[in-house]
Structures are given as C-alpha cells and as structure tokens.
N, C-alpha and C positions, 0 to 999 in steps of 0.2 A: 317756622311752623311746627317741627318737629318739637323745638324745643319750646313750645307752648304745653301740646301735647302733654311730655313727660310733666310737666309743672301740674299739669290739671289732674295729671296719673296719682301725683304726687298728696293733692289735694283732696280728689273722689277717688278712692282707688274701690268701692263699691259702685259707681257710677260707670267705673272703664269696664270692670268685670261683668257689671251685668248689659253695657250696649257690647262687648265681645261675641261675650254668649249668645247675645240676640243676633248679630249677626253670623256667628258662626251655624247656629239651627238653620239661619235662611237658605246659607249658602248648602247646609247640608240634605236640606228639603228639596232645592231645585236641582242637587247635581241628582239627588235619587228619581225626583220627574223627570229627568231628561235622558238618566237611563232606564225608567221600564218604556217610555218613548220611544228609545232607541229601540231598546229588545222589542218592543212590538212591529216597527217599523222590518227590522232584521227578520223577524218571525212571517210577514206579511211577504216581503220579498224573496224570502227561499219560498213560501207556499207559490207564489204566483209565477216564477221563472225559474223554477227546479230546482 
C-alpha cells in the first residue's frame, strides 16, 4: 500500500500536494472549531459554577 502510494507521489506529485493541502486545511478548520467550542464550553462553565 505504501509502496503504491510513493509510486503515484512519484507520478502526481501535483495531485499528492494539492489532496495534502486539502486535507491538511480540514484538519486545521476543525481542530480550530473544536477549540472555540471548547473555550466557550470552558467560559460557560466557570460562569455557571464559579
């Protein structure tokens, strides 16, 4: 599998860069929703229980 992979790297190396990138934004999109999430959630529960 791996060694597919590097072969297709090897072949699209625009193709690997740009589904990276794509997935590197998603993963940066939702770790940022999940922390103002947090921080609201965090903000919600100091106001409510001291």
């Amino acid at each position: 599998m791996a060694k597919r992979i590097r072969i297709d790297a090897l072949f699209y190396p625009a193709e690997t860069v740009r589904a990276s990138r794509t997935l590197t934004k998603e993963i940066m999109s939702y770790t940022r929703s999940f922390r103002q999430e947090y921080q609201k959630r965090r903000n919600t529960y100091k106001r409510d229980c001291g």
